[in-house]
PDB file of N, CA, C and O in Angstrom, chain B, residues numbered from 101:
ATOM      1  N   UNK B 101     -66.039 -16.199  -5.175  1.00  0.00           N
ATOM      2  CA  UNK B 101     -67.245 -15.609  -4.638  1.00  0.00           C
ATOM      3  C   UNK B 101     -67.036 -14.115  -4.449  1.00  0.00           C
ATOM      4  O   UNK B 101     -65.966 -13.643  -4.064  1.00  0.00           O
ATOM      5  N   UNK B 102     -68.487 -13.150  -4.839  1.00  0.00           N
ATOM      6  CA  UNK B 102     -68.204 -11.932  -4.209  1.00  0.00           C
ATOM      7  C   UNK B 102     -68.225 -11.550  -3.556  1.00  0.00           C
ATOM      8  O   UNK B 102     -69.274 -11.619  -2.915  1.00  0.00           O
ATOM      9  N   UNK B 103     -67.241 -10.841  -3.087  1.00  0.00           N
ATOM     10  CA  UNK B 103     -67.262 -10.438  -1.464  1.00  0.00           C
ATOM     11  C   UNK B 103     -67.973  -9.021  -1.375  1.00  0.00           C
ATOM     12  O   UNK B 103     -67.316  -8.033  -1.701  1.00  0.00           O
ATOM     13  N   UNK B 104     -69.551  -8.848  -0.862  1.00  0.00           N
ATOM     14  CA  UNK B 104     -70.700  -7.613  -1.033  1.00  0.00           C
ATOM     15  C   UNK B 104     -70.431  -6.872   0.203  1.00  0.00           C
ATOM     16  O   UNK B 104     -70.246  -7.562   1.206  1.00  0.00           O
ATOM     17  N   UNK B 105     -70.355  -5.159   0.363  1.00  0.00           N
ATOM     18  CA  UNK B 105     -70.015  -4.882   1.127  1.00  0.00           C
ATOM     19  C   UNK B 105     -71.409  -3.910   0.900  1.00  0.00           C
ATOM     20  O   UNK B 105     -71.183  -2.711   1.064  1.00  0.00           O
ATOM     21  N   UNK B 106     -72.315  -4.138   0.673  1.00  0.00           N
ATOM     22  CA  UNK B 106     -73.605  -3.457   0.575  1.00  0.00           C
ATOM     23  C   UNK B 106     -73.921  -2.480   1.644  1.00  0.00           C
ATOM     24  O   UNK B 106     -73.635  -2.742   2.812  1.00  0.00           O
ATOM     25  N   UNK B 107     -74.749  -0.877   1.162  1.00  0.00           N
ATOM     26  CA  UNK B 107     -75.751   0.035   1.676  1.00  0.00           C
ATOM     27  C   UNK B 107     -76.488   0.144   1.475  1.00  0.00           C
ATOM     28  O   UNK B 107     -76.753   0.251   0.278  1.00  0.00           O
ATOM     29  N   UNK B 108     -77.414   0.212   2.358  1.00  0.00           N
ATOM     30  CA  UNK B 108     -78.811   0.759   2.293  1.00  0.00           C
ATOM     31  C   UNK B 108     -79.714   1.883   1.878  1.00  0.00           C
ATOM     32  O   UNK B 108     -79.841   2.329   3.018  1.00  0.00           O
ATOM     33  N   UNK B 109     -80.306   2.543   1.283  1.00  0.00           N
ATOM     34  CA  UNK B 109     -81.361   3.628   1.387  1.00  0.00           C
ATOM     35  C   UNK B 109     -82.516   3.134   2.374  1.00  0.00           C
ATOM     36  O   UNK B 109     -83.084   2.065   2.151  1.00  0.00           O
ATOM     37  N   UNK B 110     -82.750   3.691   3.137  1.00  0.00           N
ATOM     38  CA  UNK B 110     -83.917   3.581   4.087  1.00  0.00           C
ATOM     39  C   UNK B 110     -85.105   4.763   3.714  1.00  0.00           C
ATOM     40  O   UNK B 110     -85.009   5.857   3.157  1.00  0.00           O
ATOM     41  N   UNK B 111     -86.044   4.162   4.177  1.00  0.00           N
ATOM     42  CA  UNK B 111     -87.322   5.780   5.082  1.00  0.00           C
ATOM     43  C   UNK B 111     -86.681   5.837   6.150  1.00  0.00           C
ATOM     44  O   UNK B 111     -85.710   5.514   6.834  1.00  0.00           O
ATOM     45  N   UNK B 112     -88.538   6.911   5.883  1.00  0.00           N
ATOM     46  CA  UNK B 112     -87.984   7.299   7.434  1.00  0.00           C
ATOM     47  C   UNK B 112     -88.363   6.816   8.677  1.00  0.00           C
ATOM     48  O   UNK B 112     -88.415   7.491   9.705  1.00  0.00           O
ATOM     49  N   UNK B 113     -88.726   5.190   8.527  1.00  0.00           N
ATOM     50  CA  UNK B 113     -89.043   4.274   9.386  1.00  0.00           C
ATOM     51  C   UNK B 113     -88.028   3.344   9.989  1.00  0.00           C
ATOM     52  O   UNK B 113     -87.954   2.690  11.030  1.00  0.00           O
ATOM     53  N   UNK B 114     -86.987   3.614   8.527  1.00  0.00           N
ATOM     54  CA  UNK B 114     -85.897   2.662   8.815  1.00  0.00           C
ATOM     55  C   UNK B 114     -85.799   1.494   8.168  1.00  0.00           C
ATOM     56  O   UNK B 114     -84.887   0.695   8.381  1.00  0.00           O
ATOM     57  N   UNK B 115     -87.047   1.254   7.048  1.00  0.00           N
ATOM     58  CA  UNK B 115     -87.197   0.423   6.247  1.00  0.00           C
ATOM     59  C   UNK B 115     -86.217   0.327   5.297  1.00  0.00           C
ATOM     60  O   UNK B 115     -85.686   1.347   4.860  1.00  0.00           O
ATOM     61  N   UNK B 116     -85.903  -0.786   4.914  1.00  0.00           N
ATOM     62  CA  UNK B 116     -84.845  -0.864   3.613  1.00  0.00           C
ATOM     63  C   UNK B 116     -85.710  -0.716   2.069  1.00  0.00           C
ATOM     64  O   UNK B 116     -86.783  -1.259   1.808  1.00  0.00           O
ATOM     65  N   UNK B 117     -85.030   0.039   1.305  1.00  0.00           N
ATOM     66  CA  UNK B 117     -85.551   0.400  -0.092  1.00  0.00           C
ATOM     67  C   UNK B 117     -84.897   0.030  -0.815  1.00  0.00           C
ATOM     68  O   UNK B 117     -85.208  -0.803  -1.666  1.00  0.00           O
ATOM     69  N   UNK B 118     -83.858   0.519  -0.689  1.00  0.00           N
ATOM     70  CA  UNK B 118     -82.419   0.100  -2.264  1.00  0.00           C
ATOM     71  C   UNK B 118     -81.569  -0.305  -1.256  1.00  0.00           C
ATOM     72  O   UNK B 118     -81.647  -0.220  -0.030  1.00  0.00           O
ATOM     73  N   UNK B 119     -80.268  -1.024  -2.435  1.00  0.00           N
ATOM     74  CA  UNK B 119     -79.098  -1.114  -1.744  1.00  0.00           C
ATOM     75  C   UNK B 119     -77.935  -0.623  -2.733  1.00  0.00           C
ATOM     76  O   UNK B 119     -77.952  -1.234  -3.801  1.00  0.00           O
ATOM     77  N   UNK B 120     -77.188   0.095  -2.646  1.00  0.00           N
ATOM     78  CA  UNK B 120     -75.990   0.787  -2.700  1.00  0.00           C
ATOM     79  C   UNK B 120     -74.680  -0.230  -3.433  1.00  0.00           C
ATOM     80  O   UNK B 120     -74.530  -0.981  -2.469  1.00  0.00           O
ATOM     81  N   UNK B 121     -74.007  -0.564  -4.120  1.00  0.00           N
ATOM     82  CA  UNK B 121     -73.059  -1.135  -4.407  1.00  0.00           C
ATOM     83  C   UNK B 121     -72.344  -0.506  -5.632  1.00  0.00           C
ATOM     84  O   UNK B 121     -72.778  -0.145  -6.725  1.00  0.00           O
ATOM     85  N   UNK B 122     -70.545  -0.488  -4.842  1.00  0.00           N
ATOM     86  CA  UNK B 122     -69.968   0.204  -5.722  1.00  0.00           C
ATOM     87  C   UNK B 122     -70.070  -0.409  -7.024  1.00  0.00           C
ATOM     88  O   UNK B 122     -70.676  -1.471  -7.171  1.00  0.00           O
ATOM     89  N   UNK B 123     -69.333   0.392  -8.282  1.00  0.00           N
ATOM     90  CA  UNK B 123     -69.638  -0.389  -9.712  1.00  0.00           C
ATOM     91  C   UNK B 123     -68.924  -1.604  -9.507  1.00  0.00           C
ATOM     92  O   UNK B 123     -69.470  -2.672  -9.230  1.00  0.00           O
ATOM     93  N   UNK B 124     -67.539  -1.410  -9.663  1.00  0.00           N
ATOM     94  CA  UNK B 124     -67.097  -2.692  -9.586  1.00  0.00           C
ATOM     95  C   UNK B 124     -67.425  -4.254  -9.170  1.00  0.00           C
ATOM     96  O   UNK B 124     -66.995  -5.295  -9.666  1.00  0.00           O
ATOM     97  N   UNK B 125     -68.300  -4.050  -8.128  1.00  0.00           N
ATOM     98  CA  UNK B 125     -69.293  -5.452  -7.347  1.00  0.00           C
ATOM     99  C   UNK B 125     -70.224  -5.361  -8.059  1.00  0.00           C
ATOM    100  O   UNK B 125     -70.597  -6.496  -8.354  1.00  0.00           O
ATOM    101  N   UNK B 126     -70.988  -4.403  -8.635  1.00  0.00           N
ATOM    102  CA  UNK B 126     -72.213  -4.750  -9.646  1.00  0.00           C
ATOM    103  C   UNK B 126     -71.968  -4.904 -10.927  1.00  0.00           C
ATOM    104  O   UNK B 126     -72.837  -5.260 -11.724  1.00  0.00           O
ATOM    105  N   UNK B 127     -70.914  -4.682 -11.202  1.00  0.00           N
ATOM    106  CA  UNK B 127     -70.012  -5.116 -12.780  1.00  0.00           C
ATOM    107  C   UNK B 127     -70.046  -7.129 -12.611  1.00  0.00           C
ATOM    108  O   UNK B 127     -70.455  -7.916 -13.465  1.00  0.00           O
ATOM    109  N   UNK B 128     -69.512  -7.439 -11.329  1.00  0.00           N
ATOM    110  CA  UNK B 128     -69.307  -8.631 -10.735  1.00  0.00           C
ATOM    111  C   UNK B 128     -69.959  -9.429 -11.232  1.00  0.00           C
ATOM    112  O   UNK B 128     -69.805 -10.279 -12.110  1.00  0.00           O
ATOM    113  N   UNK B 129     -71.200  -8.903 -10.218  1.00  0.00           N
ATOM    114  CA  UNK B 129     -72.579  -9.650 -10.183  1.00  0.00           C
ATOM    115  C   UNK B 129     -73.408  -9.945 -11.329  1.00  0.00           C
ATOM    116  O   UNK B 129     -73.988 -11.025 -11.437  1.00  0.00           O
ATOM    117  N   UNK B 130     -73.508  -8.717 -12.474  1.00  0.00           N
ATOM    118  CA  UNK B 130     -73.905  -8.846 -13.620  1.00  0.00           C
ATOM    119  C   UNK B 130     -72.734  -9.964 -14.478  1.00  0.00           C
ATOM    120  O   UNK B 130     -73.435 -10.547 -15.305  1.00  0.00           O
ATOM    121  N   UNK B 131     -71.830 -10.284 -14.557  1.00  0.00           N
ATOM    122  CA  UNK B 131     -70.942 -11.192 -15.087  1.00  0.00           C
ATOM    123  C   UNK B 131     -71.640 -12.411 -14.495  1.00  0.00           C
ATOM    124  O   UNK B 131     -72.343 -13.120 -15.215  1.00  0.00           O
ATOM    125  N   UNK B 132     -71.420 -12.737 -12.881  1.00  0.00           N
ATOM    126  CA  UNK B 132     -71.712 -14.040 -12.492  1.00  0.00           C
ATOM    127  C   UNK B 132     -73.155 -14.255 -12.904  1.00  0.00           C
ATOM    128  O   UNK B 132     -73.500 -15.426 -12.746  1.00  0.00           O
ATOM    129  N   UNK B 133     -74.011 -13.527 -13.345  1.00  0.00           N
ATOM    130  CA  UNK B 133     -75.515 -13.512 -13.440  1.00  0.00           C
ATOM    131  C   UNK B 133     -75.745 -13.931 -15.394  1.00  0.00           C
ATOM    132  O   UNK B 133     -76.767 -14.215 -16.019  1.00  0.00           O
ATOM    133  N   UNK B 134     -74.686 -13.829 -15.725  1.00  0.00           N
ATOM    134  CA  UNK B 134     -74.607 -13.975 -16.957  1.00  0.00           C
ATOM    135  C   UNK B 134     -74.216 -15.429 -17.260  1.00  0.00           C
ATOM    136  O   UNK B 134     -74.828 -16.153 -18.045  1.00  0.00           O
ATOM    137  N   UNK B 135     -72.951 -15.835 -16.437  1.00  0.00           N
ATOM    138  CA  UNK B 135     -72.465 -17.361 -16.387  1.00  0.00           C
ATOM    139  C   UNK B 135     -73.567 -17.658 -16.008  1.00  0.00           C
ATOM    140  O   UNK B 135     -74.228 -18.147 -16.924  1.00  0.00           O
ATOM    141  N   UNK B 136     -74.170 -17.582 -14.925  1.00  0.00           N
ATOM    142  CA  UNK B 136     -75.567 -18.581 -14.279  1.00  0.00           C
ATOM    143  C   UNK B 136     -76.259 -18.388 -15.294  1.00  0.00           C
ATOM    144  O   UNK B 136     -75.426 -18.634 -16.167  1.00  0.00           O
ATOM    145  N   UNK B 137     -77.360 -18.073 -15.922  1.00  0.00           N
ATOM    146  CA  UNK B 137     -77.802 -17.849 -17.328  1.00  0.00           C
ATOM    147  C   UNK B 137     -77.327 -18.850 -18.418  1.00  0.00           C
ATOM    148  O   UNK B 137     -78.174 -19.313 -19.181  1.00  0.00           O
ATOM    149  N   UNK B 138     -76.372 -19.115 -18.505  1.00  0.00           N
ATOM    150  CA  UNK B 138     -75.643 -19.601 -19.497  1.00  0.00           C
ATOM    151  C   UNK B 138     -75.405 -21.036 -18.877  1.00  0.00           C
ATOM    152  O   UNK B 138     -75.400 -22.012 -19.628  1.00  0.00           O
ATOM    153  N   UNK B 139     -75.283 -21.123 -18.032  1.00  0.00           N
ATOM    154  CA  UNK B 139     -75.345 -22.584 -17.395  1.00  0.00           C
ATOM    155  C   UNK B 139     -76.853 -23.098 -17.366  1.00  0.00           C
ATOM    156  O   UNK B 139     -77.175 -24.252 -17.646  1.00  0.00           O
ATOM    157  N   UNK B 140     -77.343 -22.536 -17.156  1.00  0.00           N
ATOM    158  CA  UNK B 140     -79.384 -22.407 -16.808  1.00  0.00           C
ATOM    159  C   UNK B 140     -79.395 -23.313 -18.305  1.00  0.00           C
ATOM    160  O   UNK B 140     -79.715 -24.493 -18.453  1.00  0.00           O
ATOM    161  N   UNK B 141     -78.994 -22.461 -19.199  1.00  0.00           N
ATOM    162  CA  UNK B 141     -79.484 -22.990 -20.885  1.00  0.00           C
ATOM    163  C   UNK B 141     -79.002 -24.115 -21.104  1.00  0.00           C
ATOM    164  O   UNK B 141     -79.753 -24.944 -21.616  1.00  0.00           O
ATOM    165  N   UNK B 142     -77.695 -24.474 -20.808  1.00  0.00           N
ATOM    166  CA  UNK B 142     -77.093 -25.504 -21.211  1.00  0.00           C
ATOM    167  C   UNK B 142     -77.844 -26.796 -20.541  1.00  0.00           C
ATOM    168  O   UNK B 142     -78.063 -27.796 -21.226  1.00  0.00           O
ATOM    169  N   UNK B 143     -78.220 -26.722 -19.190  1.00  0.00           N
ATOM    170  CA  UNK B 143     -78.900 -27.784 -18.203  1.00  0.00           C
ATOM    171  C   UNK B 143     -80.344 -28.334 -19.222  1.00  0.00           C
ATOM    172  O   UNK B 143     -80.760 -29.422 -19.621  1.00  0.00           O
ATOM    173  N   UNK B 144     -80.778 -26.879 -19.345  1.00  0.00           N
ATOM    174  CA  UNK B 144     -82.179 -26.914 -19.967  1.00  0.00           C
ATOM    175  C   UNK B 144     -82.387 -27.658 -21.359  1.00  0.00           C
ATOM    176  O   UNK B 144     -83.229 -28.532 -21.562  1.00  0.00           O
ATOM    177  N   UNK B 145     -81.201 -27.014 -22.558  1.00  0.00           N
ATOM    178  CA  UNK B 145     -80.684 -27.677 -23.577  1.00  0.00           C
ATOM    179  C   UNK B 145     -80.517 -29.074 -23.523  1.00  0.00           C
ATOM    180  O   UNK B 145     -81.041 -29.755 -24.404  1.00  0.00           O
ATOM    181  N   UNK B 146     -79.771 -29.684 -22.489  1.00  0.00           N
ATOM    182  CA  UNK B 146     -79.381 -30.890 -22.005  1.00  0.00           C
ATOM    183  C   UNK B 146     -80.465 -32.288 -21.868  1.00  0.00           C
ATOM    184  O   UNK B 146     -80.531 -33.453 -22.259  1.00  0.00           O
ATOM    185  N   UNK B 147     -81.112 -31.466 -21.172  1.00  0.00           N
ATOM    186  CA  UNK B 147     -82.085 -32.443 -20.314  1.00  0.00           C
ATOM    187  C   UNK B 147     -83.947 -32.274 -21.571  1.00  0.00           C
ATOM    188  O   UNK B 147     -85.060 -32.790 -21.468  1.00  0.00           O
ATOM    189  N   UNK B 148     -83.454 -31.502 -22.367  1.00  0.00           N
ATOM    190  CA  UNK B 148     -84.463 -31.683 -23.430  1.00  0.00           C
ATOM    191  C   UNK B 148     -84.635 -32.937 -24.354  1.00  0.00           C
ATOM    192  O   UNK B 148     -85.604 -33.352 -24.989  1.00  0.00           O
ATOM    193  N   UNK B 149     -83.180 -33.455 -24.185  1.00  0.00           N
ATOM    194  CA  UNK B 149     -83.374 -34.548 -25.096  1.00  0.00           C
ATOM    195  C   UNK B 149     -83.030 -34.230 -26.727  1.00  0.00           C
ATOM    196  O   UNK B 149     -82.814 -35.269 -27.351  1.00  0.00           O
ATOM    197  N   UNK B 150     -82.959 -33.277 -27.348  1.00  0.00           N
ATOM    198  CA  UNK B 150     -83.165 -32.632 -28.584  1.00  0.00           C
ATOM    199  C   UNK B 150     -81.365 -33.431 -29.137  1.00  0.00           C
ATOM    200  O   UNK B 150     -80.356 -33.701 -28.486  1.00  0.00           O
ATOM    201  N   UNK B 151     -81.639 -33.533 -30.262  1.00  0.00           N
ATOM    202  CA  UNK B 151     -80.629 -34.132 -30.950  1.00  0.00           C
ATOM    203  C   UNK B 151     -79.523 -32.736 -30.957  1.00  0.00           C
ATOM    204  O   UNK B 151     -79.878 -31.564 -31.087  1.00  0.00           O
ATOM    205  N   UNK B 152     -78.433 -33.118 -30.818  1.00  0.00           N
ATOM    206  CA  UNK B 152     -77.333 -31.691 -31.223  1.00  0.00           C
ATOM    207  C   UNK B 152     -76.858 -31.650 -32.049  1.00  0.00           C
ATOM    208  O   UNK B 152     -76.425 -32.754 -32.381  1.00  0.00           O
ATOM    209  N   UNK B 153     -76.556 -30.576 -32.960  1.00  0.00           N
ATOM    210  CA  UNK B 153     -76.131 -30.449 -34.333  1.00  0.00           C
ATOM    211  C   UNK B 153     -74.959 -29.614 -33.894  1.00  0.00           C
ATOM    212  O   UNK B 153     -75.048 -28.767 -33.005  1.00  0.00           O
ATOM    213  N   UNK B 154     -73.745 -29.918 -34.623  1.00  0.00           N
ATOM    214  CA  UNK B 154     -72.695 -29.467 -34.549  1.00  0.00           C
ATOM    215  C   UNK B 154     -72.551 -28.111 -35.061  1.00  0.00           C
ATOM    216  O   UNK B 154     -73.203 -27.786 -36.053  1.00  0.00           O
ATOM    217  N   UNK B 155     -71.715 -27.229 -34.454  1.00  0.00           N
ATOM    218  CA  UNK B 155     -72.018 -25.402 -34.274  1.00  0.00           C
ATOM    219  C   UNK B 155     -71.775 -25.301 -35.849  1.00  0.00           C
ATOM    220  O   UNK B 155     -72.688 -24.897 -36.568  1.00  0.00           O
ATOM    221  N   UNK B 156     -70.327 -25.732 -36.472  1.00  0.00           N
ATOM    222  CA  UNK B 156     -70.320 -25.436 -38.120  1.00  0.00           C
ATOM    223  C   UNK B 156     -71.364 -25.900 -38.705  1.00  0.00           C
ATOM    224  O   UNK B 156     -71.905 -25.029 -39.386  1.00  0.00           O
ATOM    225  N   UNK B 157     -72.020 -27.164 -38.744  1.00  0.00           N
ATOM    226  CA  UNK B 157     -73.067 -27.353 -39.296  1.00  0.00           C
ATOM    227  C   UNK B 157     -74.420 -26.092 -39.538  1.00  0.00           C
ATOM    228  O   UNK B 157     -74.826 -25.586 -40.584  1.00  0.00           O
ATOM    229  N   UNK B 158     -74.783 -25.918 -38.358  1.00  0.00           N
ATOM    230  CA  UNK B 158     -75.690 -24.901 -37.783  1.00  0.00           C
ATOM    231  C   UNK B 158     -75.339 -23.788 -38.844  1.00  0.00           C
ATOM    232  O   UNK B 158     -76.079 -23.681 -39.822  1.00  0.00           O
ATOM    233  N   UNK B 159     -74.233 -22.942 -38.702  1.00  0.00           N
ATOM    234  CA  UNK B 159     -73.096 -21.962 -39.061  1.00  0.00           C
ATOM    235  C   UNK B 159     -73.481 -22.571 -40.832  1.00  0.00           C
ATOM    236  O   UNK B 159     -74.035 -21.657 -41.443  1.00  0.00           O
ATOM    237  N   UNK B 160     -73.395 -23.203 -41.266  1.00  0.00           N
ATOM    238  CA  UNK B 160     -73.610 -23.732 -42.650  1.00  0.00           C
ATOM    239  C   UNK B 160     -74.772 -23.451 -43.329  1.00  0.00           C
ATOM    240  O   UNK B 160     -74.947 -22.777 -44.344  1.00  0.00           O
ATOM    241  N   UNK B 161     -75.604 -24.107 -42.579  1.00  0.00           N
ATOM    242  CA  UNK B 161     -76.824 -24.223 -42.818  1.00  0.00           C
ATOM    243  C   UNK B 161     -77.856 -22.907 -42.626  1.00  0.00           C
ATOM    244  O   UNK B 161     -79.041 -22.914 -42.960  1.00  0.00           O
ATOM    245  N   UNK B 162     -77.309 -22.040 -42.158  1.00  0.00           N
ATOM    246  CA  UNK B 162     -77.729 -20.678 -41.595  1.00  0.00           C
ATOM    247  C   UNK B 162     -77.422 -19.589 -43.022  1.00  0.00           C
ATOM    248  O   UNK B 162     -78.189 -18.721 -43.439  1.00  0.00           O
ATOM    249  N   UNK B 163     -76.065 -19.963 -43.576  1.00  0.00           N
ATOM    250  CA  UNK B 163     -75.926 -18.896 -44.267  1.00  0.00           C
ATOM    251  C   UNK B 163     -76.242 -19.816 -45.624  1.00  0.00           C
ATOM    252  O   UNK B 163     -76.205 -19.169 -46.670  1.00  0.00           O
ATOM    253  N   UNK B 164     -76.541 -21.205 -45.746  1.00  0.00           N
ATOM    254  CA  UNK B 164     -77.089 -21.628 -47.425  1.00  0.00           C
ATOM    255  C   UNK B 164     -78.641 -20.777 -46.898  1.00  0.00           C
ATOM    256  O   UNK B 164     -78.824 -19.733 -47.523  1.00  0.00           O
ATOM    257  N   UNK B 165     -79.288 -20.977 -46.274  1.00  0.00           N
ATOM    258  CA  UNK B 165     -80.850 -20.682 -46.332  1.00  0.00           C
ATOM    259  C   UNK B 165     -80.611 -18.695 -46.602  1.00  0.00           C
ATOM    260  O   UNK B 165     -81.560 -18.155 -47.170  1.00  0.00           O
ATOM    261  N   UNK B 166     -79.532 -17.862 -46.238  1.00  0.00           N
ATOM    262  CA  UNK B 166     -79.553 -16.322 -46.296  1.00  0.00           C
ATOM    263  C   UNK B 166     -79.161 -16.044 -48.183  1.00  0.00           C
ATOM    264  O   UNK B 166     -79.283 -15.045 -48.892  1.00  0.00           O
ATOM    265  N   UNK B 167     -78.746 -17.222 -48.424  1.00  0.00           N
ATOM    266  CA  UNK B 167     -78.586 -17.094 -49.848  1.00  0.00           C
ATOM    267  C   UNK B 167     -78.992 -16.202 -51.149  1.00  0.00           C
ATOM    268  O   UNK B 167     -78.575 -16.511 -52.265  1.00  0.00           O
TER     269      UNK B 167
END
């Protein structure tokens, strides 16, 4: 898990606007946001029901049709 050590930009009410995070934690977050994504598809893929075709197959069949 990431450990967020987040800042704020405020007004001048004191309202929160942005938040501040060094790169490294937003390097993080964009990675873990990428796995989640990628898990999202696979669930979605999954639960479609759709027959699966094996990746070389796919990979085969991709470059007879660029012929």
């Amino acid at each position: 898990m990431i450990s967020l050590q987040e800042r704020f930009v405020v007004d001048e009410r004191g309202r929160r606007l942005s938040v501040l995070l060094d790169i490294e934690t937003y390097r993080k977050l964009l990675e873990e946001l990428e796995e989640l994504e990628t898990l999202r598809a696979y669930d979605a893929a999954k639960a479609s029901g759709d027959e699966a075709i094996p990746f070389e197959e796919t990979v085969a069949e991709i470059e007879q049709n660029h012929r």
